[in-house]
C-alpha positions in Angstrom: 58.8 23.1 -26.1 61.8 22.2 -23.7 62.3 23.8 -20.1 66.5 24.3 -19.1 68.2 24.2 -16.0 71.5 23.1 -14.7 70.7 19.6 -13.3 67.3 19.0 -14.7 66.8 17.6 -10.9 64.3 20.5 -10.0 63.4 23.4 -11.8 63.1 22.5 -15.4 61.1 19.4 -14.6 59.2 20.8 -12.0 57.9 23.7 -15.1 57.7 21.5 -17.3 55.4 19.3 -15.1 53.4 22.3 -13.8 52.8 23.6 -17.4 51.2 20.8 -18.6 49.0 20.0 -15.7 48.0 24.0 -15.8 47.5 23.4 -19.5 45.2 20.5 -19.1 43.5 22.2 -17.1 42.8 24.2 -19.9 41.8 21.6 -22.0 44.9 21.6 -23.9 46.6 17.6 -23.3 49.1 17.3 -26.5 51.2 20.1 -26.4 54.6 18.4 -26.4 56.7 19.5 -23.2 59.9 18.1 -22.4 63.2 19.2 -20.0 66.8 19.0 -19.4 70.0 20.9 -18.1 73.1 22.1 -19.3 75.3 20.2 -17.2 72.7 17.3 -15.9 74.0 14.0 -15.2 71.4 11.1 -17.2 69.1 9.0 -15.2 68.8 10.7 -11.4 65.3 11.2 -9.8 64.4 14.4 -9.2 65.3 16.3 -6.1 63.3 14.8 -2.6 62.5 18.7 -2.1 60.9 19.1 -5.8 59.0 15.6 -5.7 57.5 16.8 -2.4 56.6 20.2 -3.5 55.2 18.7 -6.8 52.6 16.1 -5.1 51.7 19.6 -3.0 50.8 20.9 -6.0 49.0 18.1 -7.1 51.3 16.5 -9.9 54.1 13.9 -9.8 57.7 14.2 -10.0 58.5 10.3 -9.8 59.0 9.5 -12.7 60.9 11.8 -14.0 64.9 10.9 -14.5 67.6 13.7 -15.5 69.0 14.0 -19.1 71.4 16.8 -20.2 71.0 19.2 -22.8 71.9 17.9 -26.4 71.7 19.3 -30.0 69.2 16.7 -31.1 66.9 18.0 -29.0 66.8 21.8 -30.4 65.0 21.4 -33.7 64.3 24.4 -35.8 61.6 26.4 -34.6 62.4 24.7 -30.8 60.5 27.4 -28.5 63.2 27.4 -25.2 62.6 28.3 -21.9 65.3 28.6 -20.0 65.1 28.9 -15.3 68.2 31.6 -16.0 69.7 33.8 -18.5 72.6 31.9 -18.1 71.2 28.7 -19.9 69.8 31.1 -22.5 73.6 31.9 -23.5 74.6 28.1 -23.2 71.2 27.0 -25.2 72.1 30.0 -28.0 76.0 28.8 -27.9 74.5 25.5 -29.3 72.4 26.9 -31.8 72.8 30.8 -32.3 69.7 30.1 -35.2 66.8 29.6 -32.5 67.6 33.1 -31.1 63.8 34.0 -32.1 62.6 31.7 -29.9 64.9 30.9 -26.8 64.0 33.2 -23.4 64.1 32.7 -19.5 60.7 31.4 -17.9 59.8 34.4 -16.7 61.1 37.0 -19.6 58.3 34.9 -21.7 55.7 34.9 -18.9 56.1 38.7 -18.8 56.3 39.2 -22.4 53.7 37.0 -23.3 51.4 38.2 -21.2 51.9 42.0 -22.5 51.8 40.9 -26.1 48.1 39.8 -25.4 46.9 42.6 -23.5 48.1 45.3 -25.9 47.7 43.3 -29.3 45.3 41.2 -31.5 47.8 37.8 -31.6 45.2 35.0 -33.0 48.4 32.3 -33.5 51.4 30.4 -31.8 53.4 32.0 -34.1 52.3 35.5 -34.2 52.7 35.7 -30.1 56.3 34.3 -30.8 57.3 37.1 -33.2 55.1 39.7 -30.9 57.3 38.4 -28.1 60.6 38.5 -29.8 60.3 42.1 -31.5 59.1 43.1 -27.5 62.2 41.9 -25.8 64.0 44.2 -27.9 62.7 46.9 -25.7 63.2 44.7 -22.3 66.6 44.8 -22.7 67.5 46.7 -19.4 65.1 44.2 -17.3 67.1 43.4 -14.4 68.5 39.5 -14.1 66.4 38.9 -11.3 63.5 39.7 -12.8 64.6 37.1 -15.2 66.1 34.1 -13.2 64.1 31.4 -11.0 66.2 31.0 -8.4 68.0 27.5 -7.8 66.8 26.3 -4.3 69.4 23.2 -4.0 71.1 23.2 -1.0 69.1 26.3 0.3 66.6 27.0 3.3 62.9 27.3 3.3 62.4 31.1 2.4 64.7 30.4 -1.1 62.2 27.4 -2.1 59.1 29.5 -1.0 60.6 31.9 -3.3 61.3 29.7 -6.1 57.9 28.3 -6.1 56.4 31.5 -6.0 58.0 33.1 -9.2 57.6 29.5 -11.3 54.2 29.4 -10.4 53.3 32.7 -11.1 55.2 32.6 -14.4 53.6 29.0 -15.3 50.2 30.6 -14.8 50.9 33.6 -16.6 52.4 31.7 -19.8 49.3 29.5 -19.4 47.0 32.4 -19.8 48.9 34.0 -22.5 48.9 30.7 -24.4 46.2 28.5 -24.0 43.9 28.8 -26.2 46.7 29.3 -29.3 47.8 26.0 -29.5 47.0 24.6 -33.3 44.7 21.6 -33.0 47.7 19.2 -33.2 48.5 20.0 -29.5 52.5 20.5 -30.5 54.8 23.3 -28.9 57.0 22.7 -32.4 57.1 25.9 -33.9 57.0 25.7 -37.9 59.5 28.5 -38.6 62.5 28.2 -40.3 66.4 28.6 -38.7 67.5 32.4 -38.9 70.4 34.3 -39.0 71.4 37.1 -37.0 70.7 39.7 -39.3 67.3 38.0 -40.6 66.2 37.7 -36.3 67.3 42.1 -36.3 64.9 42.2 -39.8 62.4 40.5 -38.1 62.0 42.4 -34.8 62.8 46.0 -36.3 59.6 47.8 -35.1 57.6 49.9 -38.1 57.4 52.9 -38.8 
């Protein structure tokens, strides 16, 4: 699973950090999480802000160095999730094949969350195809319902916001997730690339 941003300075690594603490918290330790942006420089620290706001939160930013967005790094079956729908278009520009499993933080949080309240998902990969044949019908979900908000540069009330809707939509993905990762602890999703027309086939709704 790989979380996208622009600079990969503060909110991708900063979800990607706080989903795996969350999930260890869960018991789940090898899920395979990693982040990077679609126009990040390589090797930068993370933003003084974000490192602060992560040790409040009780993990560590300090480690973590910048590394852009390459086409290695989305394998088939690459679950995506992006801090804006605009990363979604650069991350689908890449590879249009991982459209079944590419979405914003938060459109995945919500999703995910209503796919296991209203169905029986058991698997990884049945919540993925629950998910993607929902956002079919989400289509008219405003952007900022969508986005987490980029706080570089801003004032205190735009990071209070940011942490507040990546939080909420960590925990909510946490919740919706947890206890379907396969015993192998990997976010890799075993599913084959798919066309345009095979991702409409899958998601059509039956009658």
């Amino acid at each position: 699973m790989i979380v996208v941003c622009t600079a990969n300075a503060i909110r991708s690594p900063f979800v990607e950090n706080l989903l795996r603490q969350r999930l260890a918290e869960k018991g789940v330790e090898r899920v395979e999480l990693e982040s990077a942006g679609t126009a990040a420089r390589t090797g930068l620290r993370a933003e003084p802000a974000a490192r602060s706001l992560a040790l409040a939160m009780g993990f560590s930013l300090e480690e973590h160095r910048t590394r852009p967005l390459g086409d290695r790094m989305l394998r088939s079956g690459t679950v995506v999730l992006c801090a804006e729908r605009v990363h979604r278009r650069v991350v689908l520009g890449m590879r249009p094949d991982l459209v079944a499993t590419v979405f914003t933080v938060r459109e995945f949080a919500r999703l995910a969350g209503a796919a296991r309240s209203t169905s029986a998902v058991a698997t990884w990969p049945a919540l993925l195809s629950a998910v993607s044949r929902a956002r079919v019908l989400d289509r008219h979900v405003d952007r900022s319902e969508d986005d987490i908000v980029d706080p570089i540069g801003q004032g205190h009330a735009v990071w209070a916001d940011f942490e507040r809707s990546a939080t909420s939509a960590v925990d909510a993905i946490v919740e919706a997730t947890s206890d379907l990762f396969i015993p192998s602890g990997t976010g890799h999703v075993p599913v084959g690339p798919m066309t345009r027309r095979e991702y409409r086939e899958s998601t059509r709704t039956p009658r």
